[in-house]
C-alpha positions as CSV (number, residue, x, y, z in Angstrom):
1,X,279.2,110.6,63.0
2,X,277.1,113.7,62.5
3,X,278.6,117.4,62.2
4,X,278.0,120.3,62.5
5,X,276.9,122.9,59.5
6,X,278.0,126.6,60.3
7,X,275.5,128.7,58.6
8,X,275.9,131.9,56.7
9,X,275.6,134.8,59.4
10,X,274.0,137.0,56.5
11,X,271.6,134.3,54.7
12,X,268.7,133.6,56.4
13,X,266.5,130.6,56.0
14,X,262.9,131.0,55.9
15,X,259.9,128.8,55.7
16,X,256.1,129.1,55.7
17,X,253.5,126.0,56.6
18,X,250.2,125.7,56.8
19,X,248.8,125.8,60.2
20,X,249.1,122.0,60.7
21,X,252.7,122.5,59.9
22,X,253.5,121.0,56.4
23,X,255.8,122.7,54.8
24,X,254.3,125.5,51.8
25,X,257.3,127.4,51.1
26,X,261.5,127.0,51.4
27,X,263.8,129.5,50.2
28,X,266.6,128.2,48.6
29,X,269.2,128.7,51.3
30,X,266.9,126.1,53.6
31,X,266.7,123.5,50.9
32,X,270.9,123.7,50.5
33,X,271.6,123.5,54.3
34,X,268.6,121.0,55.0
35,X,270.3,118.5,52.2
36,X,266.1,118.0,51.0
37,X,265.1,118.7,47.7
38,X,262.6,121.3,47.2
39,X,260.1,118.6,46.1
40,X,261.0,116.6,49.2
41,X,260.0,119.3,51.5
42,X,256.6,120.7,50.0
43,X,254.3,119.0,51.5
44,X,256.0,117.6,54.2
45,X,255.7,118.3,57.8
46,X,257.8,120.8,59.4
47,X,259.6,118.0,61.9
48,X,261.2,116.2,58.9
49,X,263.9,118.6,60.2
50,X,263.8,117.8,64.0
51,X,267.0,116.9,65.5
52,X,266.2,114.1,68.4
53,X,268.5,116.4,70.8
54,X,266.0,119.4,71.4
55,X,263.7,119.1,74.4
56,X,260.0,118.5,73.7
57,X,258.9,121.5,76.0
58,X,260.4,123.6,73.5
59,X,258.0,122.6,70.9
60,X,254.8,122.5,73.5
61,X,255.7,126.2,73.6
62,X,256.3,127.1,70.4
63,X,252.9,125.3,69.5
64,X,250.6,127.3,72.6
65,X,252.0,130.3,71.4
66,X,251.0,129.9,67.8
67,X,247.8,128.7,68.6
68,X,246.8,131.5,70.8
69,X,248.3,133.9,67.8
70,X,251.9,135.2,69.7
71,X,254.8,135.1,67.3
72,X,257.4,133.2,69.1
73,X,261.7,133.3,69.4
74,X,263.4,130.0,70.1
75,X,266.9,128.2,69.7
76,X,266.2,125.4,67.5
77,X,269.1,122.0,66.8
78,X,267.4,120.7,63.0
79,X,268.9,118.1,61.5
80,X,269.5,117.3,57.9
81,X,268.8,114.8,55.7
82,X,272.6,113.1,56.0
83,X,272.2,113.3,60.0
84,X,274.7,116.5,60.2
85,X,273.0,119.9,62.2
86,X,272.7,122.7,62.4
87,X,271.7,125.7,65.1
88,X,269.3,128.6,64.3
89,X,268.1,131.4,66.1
90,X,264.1,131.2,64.9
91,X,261.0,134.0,64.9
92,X,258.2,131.7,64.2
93,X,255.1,134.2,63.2
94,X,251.5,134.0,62.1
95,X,250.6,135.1,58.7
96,X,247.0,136.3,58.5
97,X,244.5,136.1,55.4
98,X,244.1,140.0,54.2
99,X,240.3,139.3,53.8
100,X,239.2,138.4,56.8
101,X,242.1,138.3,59.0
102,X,241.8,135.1,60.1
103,X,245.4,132.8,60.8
104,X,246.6,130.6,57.7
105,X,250.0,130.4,57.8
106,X,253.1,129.9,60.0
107,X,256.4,131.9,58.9
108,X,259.6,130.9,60.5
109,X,262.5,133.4,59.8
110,X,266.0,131.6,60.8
111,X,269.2,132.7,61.8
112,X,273.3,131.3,63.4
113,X,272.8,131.0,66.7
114,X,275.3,133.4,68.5
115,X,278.4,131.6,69.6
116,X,277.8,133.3,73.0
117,X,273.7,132.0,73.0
118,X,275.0,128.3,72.4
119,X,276.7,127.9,75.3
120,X,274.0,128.9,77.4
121,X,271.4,127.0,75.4
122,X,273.6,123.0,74.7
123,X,273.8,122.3,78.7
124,X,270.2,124.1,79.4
125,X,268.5,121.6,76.1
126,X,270.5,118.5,77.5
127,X,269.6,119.3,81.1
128,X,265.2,119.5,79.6
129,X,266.1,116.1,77.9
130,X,267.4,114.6,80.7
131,X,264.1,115.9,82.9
132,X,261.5,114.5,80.0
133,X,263.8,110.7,80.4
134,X,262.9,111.3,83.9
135,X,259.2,112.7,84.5
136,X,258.2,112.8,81.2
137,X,257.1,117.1,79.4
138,X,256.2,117.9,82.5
139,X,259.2,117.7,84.4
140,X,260.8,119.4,81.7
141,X,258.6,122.0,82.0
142,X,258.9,122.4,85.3
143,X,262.6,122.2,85.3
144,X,262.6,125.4,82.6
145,X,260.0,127.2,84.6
146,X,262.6,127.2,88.2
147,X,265.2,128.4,85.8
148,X,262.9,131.2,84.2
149,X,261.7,131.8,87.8
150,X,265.6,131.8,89.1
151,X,266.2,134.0,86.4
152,X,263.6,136.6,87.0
153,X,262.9,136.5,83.2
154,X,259.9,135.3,81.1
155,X,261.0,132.4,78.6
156,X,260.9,135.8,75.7
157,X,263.2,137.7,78.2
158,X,265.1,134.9,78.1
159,X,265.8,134.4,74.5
160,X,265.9,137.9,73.4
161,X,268.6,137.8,76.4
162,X,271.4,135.1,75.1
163,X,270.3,135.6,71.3
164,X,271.1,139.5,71.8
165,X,268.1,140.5,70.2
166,X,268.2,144.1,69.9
167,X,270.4,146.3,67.4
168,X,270.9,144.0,64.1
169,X,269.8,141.1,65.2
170,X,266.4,143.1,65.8
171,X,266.8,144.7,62.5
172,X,267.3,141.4,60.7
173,X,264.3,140.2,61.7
174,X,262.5,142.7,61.0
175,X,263.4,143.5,57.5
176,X,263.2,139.5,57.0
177,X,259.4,140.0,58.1
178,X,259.0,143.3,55.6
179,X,260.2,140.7,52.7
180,X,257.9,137.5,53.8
181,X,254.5,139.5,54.7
């Protein structure tokens, strides 16, 4: 049976990928909770790490959003290479080539989950699973957009919401993106 890996709340993990996804860079903190080897995870696409419980429509998002160039915030379940998981609290940015400007990279910039964002997000992720067994991505989607619209919240307002993000949680982010430029 899997468990559950309780991350540093000071460490971050960071990766970068090309803009396929496949993996270009892993600190060292991501290669120690992911249970891969550096060598195993160069190379690789980013989803070696995908835990089957996280709804689809969250990655639909997080992929129209980097396509169109918009960093992104999202509550990710990964899973590592012995089956065990773990919960981060991600800002998934664009890195841009200094010549021309143009996108070639993805940085994702990882933090715990708040305790307090978990139990919002569990029942919400197992309520968008239970939609896509249903109608398939697009009832998931449309189950997340009547809780957005309940909500009077865009799906940012949402996450900076239950993830808290303003004071430190703000500032880690931010001085994580000063490091990674």
């Amino acid at each position: 049976m899997s468990k559950e890996i309780k991350l540093s709340a000071i460490r971050p993990i960071v990766s970068r990928t090309d803009l396929k996804g496949k993996i270009k860079y892993a600190n060292s903190y991501f290669i120690e909770v992911s249970g891969y080897s550096e060598k195993e995870l160069i190379g690789t696409p980013h989803n070696i790490i995908r835990h089957p419980d996280m709804p689809k429509i969250i990655f639909k998002i997080m992929w129209q959003r980097l396509d169109n160039n918009q960093n992104i915030l999202a509550i990710v379940k990964n899973q590592t290479k012995t089956g065990d998981y773990y919960w981060v609290t991600t800002l998934f940015e664009t890195k841009y080539n200094h010549f021309d400007n143009t996108p070639e990279a993805y940085l994702a910039l990882r933090k715990a989950v708040p305790k307090k964002a978990l139990e919002t997000i569990e029942p919400l992720y197992k309520e968008l699973i239970a939609q896509e067994l249903l109608g398939g991505v697009k009832a998931s989607e449309a189950y997340l957009l009547e809780i957005l619209r309940d909500k009077d919240m865009t799906y940012d307002e949402f996450m900076q919401d239950i993830v808290e993000y303003n004071g430190l949680v703000a500032k880690f982010f931010n001085s994580m993106k000063k490091l990674f430029i």
